[in-house]
C-alpha positions, 0 to 999 in steps of 0.5 A: 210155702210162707212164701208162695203165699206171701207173693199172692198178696192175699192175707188168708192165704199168707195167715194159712202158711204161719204157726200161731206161735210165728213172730213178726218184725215191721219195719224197725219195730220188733215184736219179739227178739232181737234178730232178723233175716232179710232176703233182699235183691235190687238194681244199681249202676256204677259210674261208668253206666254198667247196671247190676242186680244184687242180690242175697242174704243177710243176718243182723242181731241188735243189742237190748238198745236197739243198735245193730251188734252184728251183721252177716251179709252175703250178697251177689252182683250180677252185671246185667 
């Protein structure tokens, strides 16, 4: 549902899908916590000219100075 509304671009429709108590990170700034779960996918080509589509999951965790201690990644290419 948070993400169908996300998707709409629409902020009352998007506020409707979140507990009050909901925790928001932008960019590299954290409002609470130290960890984050990205849903990415993107386009790339290798050096033959083959294009693919990747896509998937990844966890990072970061330390209380901000690096990055841990990063767990699953990410699928697609040839397309």
């Amino acid at each position: 549902m948070a993400e169908d509304a996300w998707n709409t671009r629409e902020p009352e429709r998007v506020a409707l899908a979140c507990t009050r108590a909901s925790t928001w990170r932008n960019r590299s700034e954290f409002l609470s916590g130290h960890r984050i779960a990205v849903r990415f996918a993107y386009e790339w080509h290798d050096d033959s000219g083959h294009w693919f589509r990747s896509y998937g999951n990844e966890n990072r965790e970061f330390d209380q100075h901000g690096f990055m201690q841990r990063r767990i990644a699953n990410i699928n290419d697609l040839l397309i």
